[in-house]
NUDO-866284 format. One record per residue (C-alpha): residue in one letter; y, x, z. Coordinates in pm, whole numbers, padded with zeros to 5 digits, always signed. Layout:
! NUDO-866284
AYXZ...
//
This chain:
! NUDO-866284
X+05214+14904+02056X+05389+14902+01712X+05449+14566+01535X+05518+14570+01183X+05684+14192+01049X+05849+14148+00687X+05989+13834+00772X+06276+13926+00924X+06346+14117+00578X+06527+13953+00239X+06249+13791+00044X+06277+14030-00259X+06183+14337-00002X+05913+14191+00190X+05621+14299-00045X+05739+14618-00078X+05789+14637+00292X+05420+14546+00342X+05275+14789+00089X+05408+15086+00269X+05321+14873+00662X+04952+14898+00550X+04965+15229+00461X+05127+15361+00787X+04872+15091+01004X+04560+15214+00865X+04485+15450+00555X+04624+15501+00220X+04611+15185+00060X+04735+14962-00235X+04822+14592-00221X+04875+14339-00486X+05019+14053-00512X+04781+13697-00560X+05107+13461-00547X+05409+13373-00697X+05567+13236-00428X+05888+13425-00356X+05883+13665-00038X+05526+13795+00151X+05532+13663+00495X+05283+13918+00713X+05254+14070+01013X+04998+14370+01186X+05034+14462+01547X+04825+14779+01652X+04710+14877+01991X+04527+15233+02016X+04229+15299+02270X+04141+15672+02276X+03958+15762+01940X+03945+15370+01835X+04263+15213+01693X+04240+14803+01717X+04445+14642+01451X+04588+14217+01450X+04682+14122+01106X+04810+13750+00959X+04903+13820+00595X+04958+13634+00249X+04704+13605-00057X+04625+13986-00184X+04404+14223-00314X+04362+14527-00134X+04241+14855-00293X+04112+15198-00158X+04033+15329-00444X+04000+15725-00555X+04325+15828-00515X+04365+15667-00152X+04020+15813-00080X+04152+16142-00150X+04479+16116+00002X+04299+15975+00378X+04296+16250+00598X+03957+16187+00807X+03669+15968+00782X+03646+15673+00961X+03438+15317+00911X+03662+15013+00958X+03503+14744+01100X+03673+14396+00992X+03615+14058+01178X+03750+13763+00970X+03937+13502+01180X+04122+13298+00898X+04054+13276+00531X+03814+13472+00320X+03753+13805+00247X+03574+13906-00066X+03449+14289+00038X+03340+14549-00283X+03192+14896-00195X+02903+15088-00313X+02802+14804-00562X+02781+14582-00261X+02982+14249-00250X+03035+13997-00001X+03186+13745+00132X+03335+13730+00515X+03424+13379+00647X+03574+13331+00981X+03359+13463+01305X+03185+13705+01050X+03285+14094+01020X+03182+14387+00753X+03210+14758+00740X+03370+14982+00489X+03357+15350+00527X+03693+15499+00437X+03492+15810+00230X+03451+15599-00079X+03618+15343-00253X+03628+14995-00147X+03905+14650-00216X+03936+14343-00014X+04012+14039-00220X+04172+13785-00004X+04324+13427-00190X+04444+13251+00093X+04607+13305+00425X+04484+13483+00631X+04384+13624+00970X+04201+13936+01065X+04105+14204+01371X+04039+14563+01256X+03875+14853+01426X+03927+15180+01286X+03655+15402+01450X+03595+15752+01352X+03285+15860+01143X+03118+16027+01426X+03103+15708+01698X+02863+15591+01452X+02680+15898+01294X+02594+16000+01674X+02402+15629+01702X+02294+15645+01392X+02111+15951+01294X+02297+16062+01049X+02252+15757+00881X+02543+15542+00722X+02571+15179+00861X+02556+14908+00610X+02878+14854+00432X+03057+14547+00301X+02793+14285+00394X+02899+14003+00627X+02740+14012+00984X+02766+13693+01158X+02792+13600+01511X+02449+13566+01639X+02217+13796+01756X+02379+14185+01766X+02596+14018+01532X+02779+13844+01844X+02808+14079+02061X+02983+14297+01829X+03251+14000+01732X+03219+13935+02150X+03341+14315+02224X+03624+14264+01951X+03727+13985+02094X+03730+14152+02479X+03856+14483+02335X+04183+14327+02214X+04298+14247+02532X+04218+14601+02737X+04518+14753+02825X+04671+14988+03025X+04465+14838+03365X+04168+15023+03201X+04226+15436+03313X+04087+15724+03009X+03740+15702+03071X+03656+15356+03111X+03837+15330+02767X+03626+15577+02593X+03286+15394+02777X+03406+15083+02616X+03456+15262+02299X+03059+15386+02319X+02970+15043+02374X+03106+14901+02065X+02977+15169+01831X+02647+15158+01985X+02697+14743+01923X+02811+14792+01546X+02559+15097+01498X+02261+14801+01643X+02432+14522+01397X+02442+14757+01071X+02205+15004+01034X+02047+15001+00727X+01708+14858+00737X+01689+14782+01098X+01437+14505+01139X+01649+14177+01184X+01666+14024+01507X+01651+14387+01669X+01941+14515+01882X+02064+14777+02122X+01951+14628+02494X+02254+14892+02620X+02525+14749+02427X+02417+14416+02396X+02409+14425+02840X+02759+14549+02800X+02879+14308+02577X+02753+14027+02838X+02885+14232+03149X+03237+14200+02999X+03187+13887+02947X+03106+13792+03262X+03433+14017+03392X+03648+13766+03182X+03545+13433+03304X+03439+13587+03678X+03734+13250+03780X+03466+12990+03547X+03293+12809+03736X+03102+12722+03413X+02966+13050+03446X+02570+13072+03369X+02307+13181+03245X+02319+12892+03017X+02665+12924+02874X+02637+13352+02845X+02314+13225+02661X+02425+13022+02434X+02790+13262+02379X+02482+13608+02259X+02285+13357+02046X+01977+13495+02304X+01763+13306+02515X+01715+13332+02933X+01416+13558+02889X+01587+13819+02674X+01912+13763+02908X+01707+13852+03206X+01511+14182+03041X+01805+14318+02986X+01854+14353+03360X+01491+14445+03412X+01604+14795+03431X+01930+14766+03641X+01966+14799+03989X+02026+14435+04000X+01876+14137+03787X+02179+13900+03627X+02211+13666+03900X+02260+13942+04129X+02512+14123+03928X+02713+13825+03852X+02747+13746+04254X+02825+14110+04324X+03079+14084+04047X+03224+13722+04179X+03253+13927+04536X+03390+14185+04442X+03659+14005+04258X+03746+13842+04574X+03775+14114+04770X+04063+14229+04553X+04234+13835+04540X+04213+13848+04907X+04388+14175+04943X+04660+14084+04706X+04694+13667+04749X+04982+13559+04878X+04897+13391+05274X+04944+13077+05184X+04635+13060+04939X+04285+13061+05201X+04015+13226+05196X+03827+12904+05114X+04031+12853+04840X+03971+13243+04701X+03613+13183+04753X+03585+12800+04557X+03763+12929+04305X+03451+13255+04225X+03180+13023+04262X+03143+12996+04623X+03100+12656+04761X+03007+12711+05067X+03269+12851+05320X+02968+13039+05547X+02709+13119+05273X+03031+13335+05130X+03191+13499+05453X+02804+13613+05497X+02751+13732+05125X+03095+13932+05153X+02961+14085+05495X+02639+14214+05350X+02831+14355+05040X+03129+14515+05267X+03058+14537+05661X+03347+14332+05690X+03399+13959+05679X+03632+13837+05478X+03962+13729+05721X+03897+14094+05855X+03919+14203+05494X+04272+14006+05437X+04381+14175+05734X+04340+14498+05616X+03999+14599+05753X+03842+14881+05488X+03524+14782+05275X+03245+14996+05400X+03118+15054+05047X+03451+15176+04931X+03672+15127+04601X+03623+14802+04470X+03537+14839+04133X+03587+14493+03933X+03931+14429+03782
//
């Protein structure tokens, strides 16, 4: 996972140093300068999924210009999709102009010419995702470009996936990448295409979005329907439809989840942690009501498990 830092550099070189970082991070590009302070303190750290390329990126007050000549000098087409964590972002394309405060994003399509204007410090995740993740969802149609999206609604579970997507690593194998990678264009396709009736979103990505979710905070016991809720801006009813047509309704998915998670912290904990403990610490407060959930889900109980005892259903999917 590259890291690019101009710190470490002689003040005199740093802007230089970051002109040709951006460049070699994400598409032909052109920086300039909004400071006099001597030296340009930034930083970018990429991580690459399959077809999706996730950029981190703390930099210095700038403008930052894709203009005709970088347009022609980008070798594919791809839509970047920006979410603003620090500072503001003042986004240009297509006569469209915006401005992105923190826990909104925006979309620029690398095809035409576009220019960030940032005049403060500043802090910033980037997806670079190919022309066609969208174009598939889309119809053909373009998503909307440099307006800010913010955090409610489809809106949130776009930044939500961002946020989760960071932190997928090498735990995840090819394809469950490139499933996660559907699920966020089929989130930012939902969030920005063009006169899509507001309030409207994809029920598929927006159930993913809360699924991985509920994978990172399977150890909360703050865990509800109330708190998922309240992080998708959506109320319990919509929450619930958008199991309507699963094989299991929330409630159900979220124990199977919280079980299956414990299945794999019993095979791996250390003997000295109990099975009491393993369950408490999922959700479970009650030592029997668990050892008979975890029978129904696996044919064995959960000791037997530990032990070494196979699960009748197989691999345990939930990491």
């Amino acid at each position: 996972m590259p890291v690019w830092d101009s710190t470490p550099l002689p003040e005199r070189d740093q802007f230089d140093y970051w002109n040709d970082v951006i460049c070699r991070a994400f598409v032909p590009l052109r920086a300039v300068r909004r400071t006099d302070r001597p030296g340009f303190a930034a930083r970018v750290e990429t991580r690459p999924l399959v077809e999706v390329n996730r950029a981190r990126i703390v930099s210095q007050p700038q403008e930052t210009l894709h203009g005709v000549r970088e347009v022609a000098d980008t070798d594919a087409a791809y839509y970047f999709v920006n979410l603003q964590l620090a500072g503001r972002c003042a986004v240009r394309q297509g006569g469209r102009e915006s401005v992105v405060g923190p826990g909104q994003f925006t979309v620029v399509d690398t095809t035409e010419p576009y220019s960030f204007d940032l005049d403060g410090v500043w802090h910033m995740v980037s997806y670079r995702v190919p022309h066609a993740h969208l174009s598939s969802r889309l119809g053909g149609r373009r998503p909307s470009t440099a307006v800010a999206v913010g955090g409610a609604g489809a809106g949130g579970v776009v930044t939500a996936l961002m946020h989760a997507l960071w932190q997928v690593g090498d735990e995840v194998d090819r394809t469950g990448t490139r499933d996660l990678e559907q699920s966020f264009a089929s989130a930012v396709a939902a969030a920005t295409a063009a006169g899509v009736e507001p309030g409207r979103f994809d029920r598929g990505a927006v159930r993913a979005a809360v699924l991985q979710h509920v994978r990172d905070h399977l150890g909360d016991r703050t865990l509800s329907v109330t708190t998922v809720c309240r992080r998708f801006a959506i109320s319990p009813r919509t929450l619930h439809n958008l199991f309507a047509d699963a094989e299991d309704s929330f409630g159900a998915t979220v124990r199977a989840m919280r079980l299956d998670r414990c299945a794999l912290v019993l095979a791996a904990a250390a003997p000295t942690v109990t099975v009491t403990e393993i369950a408490t610490a999922h959700g479970f407060d009650d030592p029997s009501s668990f050892s008979r959930a975890f029978r129904r889900r696996f044919g064995v109980s959960p000791r037997e498990a530990r032990q070494g005892a196979a699960c009748t259903n197989g691999t345990v999917g939930v990491r």
